[in-house]
Backbone atoms as SQL, in Angstrom:
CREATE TABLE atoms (id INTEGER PRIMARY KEY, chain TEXT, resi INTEGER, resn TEXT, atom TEXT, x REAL, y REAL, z REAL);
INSERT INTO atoms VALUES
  (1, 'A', 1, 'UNK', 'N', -25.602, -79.956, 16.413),
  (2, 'A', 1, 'UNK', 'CA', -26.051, -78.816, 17.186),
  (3, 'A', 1, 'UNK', 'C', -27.388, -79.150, 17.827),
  (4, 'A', 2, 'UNK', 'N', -27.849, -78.776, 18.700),
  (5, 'A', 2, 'UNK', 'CA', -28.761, -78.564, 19.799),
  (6, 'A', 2, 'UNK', 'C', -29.939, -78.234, 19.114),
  (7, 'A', 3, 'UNK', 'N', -30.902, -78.715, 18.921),
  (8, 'A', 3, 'UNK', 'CA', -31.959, -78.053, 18.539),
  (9, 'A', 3, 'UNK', 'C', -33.332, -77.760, 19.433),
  (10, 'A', 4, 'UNK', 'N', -33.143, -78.061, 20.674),
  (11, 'A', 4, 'UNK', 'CA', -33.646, -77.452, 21.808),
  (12, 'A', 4, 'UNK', 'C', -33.093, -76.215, 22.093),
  (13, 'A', 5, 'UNK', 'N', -33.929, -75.210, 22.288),
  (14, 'A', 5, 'UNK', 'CA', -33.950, -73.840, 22.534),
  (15, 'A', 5, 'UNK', 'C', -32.730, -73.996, 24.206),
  (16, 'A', 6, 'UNK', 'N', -31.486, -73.622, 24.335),
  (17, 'A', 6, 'UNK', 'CA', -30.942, -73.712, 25.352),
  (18, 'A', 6, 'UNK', 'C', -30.470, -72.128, 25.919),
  (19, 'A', 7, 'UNK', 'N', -30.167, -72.089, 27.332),
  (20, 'A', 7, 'UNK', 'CA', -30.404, -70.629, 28.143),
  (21, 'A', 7, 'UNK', 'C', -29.053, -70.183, 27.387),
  (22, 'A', 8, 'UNK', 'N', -27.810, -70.916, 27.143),
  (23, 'A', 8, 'UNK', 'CA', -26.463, -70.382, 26.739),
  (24, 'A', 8, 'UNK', 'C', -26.600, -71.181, 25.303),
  (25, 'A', 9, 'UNK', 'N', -25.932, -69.944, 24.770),
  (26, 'A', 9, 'UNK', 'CA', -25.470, -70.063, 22.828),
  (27, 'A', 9, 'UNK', 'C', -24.248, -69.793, 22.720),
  (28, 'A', 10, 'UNK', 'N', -23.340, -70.680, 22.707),
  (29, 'A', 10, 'UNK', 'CA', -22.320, -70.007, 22.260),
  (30, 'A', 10, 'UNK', 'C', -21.542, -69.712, 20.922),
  (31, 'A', 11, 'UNK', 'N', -20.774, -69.293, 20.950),
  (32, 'A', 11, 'UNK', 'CA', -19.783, -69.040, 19.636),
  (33, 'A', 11, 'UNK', 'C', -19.534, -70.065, 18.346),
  (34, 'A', 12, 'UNK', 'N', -19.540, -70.966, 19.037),
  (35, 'A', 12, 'UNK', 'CA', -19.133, -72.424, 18.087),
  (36, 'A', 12, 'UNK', 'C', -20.391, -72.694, 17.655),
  (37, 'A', 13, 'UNK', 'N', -21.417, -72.733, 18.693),
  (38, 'A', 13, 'UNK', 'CA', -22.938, -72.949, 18.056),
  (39, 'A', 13, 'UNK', 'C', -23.303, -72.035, 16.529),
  (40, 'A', 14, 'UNK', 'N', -22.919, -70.536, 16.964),
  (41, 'A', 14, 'UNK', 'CA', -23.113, -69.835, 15.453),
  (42, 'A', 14, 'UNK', 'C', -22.624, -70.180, 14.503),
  (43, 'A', 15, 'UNK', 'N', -20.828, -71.020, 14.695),
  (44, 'A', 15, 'UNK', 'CA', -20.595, -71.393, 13.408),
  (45, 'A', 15, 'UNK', 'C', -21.294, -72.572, 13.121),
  (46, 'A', 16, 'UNK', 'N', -21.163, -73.976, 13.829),
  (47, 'A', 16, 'UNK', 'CA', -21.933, -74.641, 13.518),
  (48, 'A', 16, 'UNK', 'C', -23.329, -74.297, 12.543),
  (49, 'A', 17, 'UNK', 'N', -23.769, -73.554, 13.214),
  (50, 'A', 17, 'UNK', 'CA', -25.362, -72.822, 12.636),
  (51, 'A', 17, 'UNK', 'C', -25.153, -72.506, 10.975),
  (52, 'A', 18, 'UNK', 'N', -24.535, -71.572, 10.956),
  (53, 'A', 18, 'UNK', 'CA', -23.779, -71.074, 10.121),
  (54, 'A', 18, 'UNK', 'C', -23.567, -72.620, 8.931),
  (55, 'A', 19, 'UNK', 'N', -22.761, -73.185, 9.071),
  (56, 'A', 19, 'UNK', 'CA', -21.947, -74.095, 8.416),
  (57, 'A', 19, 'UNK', 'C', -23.058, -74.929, 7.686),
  (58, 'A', 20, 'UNK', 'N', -23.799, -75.100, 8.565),
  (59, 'A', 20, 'UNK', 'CA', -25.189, -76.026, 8.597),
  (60, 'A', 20, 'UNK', 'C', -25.513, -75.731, 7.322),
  (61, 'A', 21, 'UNK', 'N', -25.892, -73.972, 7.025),
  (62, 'A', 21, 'UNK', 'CA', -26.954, -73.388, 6.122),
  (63, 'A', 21, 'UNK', 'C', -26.190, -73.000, 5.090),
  (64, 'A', 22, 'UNK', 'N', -24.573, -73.468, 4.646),
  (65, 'A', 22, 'UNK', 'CA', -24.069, -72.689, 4.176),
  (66, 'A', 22, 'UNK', 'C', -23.161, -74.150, 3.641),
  (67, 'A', 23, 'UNK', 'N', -22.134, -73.844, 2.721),
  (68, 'A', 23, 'UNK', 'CA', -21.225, -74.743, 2.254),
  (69, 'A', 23, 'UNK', 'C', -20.086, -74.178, 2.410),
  (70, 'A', 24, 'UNK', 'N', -19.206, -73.753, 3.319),
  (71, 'A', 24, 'UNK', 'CA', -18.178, -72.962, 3.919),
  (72, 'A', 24, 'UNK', 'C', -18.039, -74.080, 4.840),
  (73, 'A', 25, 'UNK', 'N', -16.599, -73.691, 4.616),
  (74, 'A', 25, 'UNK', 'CA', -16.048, -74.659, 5.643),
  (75, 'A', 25, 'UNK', 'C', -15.768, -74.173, 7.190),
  (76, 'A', 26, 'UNK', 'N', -16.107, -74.901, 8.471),
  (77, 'A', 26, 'UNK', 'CA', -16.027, -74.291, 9.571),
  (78, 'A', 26, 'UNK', 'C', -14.942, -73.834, 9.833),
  (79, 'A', 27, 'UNK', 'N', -14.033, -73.966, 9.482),
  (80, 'A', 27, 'UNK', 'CA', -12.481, -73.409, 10.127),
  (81, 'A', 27, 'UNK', 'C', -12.742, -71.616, 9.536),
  (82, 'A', 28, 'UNK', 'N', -13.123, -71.393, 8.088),
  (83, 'A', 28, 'UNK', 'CA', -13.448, -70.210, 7.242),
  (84, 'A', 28, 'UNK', 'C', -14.525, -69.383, 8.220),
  (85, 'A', 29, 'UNK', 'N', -15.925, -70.186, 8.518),
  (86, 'A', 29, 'UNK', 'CA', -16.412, -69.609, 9.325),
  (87, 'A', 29, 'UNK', 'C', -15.963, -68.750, 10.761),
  (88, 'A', 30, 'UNK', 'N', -15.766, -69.806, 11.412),
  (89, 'A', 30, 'UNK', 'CA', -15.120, -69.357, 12.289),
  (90, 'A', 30, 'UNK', 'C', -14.335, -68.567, 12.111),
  (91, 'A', 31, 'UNK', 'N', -13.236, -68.084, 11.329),
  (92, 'A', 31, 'UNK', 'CA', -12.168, -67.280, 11.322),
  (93, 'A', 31, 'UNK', 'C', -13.069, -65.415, 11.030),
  (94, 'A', 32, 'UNK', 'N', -13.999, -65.774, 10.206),
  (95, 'A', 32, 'UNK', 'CA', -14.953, -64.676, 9.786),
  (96, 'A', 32, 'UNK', 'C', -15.745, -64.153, 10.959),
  (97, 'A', 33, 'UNK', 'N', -16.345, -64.892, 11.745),
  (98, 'A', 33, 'UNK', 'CA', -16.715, -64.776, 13.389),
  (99, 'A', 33, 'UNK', 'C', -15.793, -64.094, 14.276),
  (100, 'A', 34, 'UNK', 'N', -14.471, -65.048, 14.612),
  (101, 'A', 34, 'UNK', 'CA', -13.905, -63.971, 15.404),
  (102, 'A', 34, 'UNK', 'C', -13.664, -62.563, 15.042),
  (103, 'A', 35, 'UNK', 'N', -13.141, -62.772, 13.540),
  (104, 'A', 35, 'UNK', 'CA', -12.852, -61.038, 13.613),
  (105, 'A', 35, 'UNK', 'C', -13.702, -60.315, 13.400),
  (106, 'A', 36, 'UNK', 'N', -15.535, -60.819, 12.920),
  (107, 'A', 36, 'UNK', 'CA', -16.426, -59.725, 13.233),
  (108, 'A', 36, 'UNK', 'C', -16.708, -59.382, 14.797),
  (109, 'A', 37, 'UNK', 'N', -16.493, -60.777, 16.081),
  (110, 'A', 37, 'UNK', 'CA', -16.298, -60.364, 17.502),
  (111, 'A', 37, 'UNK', 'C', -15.087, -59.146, 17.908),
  (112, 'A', 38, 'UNK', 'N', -13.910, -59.432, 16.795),
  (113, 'A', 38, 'UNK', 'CA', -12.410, -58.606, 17.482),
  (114, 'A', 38, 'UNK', 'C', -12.979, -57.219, 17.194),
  (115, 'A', 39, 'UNK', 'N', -13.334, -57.260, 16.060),
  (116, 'A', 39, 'UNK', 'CA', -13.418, -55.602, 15.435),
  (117, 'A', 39, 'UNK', 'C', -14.933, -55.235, 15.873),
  (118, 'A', 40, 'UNK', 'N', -16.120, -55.652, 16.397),
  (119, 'A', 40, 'UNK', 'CA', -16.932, -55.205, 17.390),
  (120, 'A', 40, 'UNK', 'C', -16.114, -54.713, 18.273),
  (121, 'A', 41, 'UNK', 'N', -15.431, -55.302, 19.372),
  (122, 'A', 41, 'UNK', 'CA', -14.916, -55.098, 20.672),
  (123, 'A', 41, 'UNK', 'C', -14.100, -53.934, 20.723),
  (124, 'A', 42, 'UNK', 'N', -13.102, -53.958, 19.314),
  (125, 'A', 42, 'UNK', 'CA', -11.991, -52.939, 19.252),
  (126, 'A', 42, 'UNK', 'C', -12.496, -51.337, 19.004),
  (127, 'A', 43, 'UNK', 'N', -14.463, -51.417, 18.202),
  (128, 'A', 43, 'UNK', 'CA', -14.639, -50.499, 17.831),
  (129, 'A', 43, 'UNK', 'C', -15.391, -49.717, 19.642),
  (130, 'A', 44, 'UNK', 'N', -16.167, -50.997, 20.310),
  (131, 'A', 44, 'UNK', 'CA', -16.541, -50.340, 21.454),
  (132, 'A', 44, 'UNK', 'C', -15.381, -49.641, 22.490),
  (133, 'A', 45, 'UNK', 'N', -14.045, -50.247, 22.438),
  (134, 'A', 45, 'UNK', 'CA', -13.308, -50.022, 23.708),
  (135, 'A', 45, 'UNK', 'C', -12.963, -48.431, 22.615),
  (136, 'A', 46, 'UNK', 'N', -12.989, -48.137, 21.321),
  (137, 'A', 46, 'UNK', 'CA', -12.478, -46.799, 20.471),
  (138, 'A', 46, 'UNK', 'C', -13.519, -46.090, 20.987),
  (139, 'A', 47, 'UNK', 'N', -15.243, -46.368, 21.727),
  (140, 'A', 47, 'UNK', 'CA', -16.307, -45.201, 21.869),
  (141, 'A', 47, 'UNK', 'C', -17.026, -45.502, 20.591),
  (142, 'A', 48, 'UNK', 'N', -16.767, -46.060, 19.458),
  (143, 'A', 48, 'UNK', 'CA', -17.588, -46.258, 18.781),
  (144, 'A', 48, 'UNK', 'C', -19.038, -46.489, 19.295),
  (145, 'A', 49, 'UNK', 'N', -20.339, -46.242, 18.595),
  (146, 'A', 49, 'UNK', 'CA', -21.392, -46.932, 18.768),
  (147, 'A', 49, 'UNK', 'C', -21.545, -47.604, 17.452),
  (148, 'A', 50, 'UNK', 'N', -21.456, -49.057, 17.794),
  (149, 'A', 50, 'UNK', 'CA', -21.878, -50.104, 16.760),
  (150, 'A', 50, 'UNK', 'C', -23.210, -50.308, 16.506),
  (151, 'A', 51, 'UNK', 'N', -23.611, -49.952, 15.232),
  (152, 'A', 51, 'UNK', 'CA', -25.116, -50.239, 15.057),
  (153, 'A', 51, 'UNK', 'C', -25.471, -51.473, 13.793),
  (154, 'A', 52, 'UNK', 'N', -26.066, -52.194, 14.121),
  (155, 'A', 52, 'UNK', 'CA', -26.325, -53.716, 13.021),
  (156, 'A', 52, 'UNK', 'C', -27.797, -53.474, 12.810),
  (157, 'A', 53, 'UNK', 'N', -28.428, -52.927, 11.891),
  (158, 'A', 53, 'UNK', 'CA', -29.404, -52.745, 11.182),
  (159, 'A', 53, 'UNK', 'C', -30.211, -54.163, 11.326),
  (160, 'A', 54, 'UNK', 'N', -31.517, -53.866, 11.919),
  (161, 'A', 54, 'UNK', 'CA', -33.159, -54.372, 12.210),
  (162, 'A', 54, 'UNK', 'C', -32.200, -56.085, 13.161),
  (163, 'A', 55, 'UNK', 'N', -31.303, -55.550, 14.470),
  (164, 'A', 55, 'UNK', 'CA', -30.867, -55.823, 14.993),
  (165, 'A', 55, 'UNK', 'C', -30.474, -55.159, 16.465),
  (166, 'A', 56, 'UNK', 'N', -29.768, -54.321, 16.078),
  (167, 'A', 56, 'UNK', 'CA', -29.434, -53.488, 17.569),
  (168, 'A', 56, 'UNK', 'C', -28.381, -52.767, 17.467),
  (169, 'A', 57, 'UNK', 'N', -27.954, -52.057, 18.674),
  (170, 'A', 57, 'UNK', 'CA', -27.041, -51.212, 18.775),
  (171, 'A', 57, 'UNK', 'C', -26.110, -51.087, 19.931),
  (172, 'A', 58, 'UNK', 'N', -24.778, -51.270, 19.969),
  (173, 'A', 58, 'UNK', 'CA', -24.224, -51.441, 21.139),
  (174, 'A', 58, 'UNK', 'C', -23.651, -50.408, 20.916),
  (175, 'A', 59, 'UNK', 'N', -23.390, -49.871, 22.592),
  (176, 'A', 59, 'UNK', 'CA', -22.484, -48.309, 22.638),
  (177, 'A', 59, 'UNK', 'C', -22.112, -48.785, 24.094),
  (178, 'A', 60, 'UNK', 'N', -20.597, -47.957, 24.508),
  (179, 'A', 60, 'UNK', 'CA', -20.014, -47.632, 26.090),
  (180, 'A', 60, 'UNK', 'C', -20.669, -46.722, 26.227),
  (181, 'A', 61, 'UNK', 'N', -21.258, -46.786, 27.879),
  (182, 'A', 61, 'UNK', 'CA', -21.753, -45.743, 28.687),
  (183, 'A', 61, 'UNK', 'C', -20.838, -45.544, 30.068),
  (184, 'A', 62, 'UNK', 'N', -20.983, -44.388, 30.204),
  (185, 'A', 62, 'UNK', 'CA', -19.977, -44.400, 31.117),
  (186, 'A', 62, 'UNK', 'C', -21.269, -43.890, 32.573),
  (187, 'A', 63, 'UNK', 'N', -20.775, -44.790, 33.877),
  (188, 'A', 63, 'UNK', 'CA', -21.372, -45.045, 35.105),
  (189, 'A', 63, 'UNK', 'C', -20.989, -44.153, 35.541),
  (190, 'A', 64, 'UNK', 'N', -21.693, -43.220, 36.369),
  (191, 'A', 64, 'UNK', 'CA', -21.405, -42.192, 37.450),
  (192, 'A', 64, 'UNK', 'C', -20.950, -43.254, 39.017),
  (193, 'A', 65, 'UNK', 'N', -19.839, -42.416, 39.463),
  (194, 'A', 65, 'UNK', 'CA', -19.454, -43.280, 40.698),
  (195, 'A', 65, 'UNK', 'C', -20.666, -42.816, 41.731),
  (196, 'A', 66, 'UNK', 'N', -21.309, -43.768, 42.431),
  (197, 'A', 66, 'UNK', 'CA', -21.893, -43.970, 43.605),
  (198, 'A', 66, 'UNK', 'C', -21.570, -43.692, 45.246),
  (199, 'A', 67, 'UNK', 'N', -22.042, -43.707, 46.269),
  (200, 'A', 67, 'UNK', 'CA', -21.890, -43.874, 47.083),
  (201, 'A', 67, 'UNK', 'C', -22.526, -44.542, 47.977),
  (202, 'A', 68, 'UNK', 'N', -22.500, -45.059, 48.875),
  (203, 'A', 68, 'UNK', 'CA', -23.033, -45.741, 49.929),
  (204, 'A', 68, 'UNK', 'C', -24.179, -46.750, 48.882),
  (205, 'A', 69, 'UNK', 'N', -23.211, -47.542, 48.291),
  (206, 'A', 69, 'UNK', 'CA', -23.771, -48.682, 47.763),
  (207, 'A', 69, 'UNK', 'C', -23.924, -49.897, 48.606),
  (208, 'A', 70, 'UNK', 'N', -24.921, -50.924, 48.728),
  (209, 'A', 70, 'UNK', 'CA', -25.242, -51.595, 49.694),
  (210, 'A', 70, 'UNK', 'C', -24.289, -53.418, 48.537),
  (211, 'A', 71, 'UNK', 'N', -23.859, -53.850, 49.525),
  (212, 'A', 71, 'UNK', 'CA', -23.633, -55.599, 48.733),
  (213, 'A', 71, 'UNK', 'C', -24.695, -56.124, 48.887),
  (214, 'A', 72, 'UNK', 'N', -25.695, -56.571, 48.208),
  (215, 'A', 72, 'UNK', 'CA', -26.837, -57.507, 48.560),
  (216, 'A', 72, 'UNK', 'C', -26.052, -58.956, 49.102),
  (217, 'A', 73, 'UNK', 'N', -25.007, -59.505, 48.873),
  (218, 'A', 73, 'UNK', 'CA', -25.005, -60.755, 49.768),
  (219, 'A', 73, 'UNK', 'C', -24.626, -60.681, 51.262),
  (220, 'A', 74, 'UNK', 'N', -23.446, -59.105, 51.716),
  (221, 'A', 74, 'UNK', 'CA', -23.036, -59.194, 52.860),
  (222, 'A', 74, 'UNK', 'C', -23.850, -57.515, 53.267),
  (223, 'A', 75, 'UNK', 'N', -24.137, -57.110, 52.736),
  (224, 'A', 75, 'UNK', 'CA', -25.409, -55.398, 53.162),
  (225, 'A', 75, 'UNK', 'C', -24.491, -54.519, 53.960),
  (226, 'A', 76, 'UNK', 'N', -22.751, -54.961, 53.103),
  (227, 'A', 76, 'UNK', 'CA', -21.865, -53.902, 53.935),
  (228, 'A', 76, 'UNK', 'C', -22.350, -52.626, 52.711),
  (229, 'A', 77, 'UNK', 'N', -22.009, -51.435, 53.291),
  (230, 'A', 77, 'UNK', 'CA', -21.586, -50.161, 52.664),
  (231, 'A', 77, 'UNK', 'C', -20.629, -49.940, 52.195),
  (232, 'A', 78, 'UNK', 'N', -20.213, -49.801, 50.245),
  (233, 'A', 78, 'UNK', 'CA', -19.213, -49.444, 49.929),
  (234, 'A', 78, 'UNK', 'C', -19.448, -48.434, 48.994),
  (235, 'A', 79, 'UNK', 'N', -18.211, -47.472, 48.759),
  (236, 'A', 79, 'UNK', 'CA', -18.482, -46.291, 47.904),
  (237, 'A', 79, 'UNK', 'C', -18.042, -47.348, 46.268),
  (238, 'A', 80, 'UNK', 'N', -18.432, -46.664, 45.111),
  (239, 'A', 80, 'UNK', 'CA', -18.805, -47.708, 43.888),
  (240, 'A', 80, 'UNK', 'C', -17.274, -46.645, 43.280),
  (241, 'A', 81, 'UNK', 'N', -16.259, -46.913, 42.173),
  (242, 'A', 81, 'UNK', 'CA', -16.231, -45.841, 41.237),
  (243, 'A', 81, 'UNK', 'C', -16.585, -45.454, 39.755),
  (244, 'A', 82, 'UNK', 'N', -16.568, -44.852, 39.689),
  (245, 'A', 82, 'UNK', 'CA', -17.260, -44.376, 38.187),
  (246, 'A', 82, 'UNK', 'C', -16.541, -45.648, 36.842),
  (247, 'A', 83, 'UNK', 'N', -17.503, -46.082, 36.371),
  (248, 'A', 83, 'UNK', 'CA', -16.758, -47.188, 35.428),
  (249, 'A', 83, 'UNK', 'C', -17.714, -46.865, 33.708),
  (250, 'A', 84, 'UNK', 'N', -16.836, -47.632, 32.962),
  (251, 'A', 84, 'UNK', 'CA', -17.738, -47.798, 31.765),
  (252, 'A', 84, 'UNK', 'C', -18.232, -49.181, 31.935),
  (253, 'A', 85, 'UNK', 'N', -19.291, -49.385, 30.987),
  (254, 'A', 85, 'UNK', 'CA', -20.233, -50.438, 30.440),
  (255, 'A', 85, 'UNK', 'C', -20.679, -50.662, 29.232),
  (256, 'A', 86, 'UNK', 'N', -20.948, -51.503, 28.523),
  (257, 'A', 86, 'UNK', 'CA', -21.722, -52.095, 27.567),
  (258, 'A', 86, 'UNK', 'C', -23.305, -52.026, 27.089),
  (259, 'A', 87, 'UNK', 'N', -23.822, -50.991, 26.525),
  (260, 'A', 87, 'UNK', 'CA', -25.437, -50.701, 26.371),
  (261, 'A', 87, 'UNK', 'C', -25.751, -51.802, 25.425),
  (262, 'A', 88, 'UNK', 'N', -26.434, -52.505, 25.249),
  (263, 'A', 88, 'UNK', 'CA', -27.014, -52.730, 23.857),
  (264, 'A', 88, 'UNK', 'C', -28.932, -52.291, 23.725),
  (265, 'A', 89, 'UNK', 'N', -29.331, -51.682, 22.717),
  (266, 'A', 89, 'UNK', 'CA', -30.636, -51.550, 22.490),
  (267, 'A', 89, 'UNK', 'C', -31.326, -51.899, 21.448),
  (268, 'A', 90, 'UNK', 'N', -31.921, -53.636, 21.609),
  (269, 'A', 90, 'UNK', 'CA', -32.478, -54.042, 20.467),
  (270, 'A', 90, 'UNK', 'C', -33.347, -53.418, 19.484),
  (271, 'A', 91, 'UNK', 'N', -33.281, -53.664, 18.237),
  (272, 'A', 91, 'UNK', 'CA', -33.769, -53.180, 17.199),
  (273, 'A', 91, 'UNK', 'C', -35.037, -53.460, 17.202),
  (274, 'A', 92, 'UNK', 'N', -36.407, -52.520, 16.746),
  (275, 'A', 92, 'UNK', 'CA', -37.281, -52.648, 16.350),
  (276, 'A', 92, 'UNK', 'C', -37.731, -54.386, 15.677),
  (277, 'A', 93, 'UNK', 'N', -37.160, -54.776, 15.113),
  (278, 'A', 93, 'UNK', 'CA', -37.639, -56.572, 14.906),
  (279, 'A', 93, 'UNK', 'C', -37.870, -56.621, 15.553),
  (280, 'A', 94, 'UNK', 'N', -36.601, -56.816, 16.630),
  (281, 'A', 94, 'UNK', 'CA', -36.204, -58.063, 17.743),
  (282, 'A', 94, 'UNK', 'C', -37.188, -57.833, 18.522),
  (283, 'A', 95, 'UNK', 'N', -37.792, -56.374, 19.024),
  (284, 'A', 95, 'UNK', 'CA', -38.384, -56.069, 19.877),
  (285, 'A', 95, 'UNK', 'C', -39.944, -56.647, 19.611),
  (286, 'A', 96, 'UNK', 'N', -40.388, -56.311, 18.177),
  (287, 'A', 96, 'UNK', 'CA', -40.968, -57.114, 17.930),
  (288, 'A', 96, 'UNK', 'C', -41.237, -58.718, 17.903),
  (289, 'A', 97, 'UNK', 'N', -40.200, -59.145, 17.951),
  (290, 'A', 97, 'UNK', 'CA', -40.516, -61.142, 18.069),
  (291, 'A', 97, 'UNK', 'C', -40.398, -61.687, 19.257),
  (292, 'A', 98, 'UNK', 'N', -40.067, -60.408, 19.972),
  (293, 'A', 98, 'UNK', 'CA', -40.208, -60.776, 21.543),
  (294, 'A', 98, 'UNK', 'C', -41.495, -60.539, 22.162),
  (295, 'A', 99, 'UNK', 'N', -42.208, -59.388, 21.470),
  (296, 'A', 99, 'UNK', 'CA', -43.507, -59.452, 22.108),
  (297, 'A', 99, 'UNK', 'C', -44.727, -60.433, 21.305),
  (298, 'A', 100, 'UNK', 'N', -44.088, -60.852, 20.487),
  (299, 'A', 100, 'UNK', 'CA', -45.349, -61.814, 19.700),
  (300, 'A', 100, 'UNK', 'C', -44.954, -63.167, 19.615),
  (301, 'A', 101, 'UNK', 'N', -43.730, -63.608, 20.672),
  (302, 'A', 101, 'UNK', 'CA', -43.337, -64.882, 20.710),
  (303, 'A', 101, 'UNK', 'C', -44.084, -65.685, 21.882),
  (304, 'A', 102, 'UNK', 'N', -44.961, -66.622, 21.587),
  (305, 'A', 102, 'UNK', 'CA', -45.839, -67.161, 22.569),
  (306, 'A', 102, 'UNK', 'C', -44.866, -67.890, 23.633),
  (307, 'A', 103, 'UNK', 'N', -43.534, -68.585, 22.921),
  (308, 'A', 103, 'UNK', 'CA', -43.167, -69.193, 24.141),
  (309, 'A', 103, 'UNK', 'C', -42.366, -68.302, 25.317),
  (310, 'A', 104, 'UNK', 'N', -42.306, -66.977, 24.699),
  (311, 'A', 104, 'UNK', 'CA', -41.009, -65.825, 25.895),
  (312, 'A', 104, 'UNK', 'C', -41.367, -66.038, 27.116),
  (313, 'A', 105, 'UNK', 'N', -41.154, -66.205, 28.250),
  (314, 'A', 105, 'UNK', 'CA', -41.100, -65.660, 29.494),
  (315, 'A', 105, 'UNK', 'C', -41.622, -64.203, 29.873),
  (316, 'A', 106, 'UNK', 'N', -43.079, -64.095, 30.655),
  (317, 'A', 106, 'UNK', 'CA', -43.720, -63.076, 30.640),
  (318, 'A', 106, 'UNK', 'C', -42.302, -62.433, 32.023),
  (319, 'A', 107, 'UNK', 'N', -41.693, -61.521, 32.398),
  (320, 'A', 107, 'UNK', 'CA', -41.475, -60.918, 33.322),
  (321, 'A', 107, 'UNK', 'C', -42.061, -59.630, 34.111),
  (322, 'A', 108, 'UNK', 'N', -43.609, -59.280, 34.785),
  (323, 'A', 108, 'UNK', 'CA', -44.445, -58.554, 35.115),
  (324, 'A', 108, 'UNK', 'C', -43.741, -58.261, 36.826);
């Protein structure tokens, strides 16, 4: 595994990660991964709000349809329709190690 901080993490990286710190075998891991990903997903598309303690909280929000929305690449006018989405709102930690992490990316 990568031990340079990289922009994409993926899935296999956690087990790897995982496997690393642990004496489980990756196939076990992994199998424990997807279905904590399936049964996240299955509980958001149910309306659930999933909450993972001094972590975060994901919930569907549902988008009001728009109008006279602009495309930023072609600046035609199109009407939008009302859709759902994916919230997540990090937990108090996280929020914390983001503001006291010297290497973050200031965005002002």
């Amino acid at each position: 595994m990568n031990t340079q901080p990289s922009k994409k993490y993926v899935k296999n990286d956690l087990v790897e990660y995982i496997q690393k710190h642990t004496e489980l075998k990756k196939s076990e891991i992994a199998e424990v991964v997807n279905l904590l990903f399936f049964i996240l997903g299955e509980k958001l598309i149910e309306g659930a709000k999933v909450e993972i303690r001094n972590f975060g909280v994901f919930e569907v929000r549902n988008r009001k349809a728009r109008k006279n929305a602009r495309n930023p690449k072609t600046g035609i006018l199109l009407d939008i329709d009302a859709y759902k989405t994916i919230f997540f709102k990090p937990g108090k930690q996280i929020k914390h190690q983001l503001k006291s992490d010297p290497h973050s990316t200031d965005h002002k």
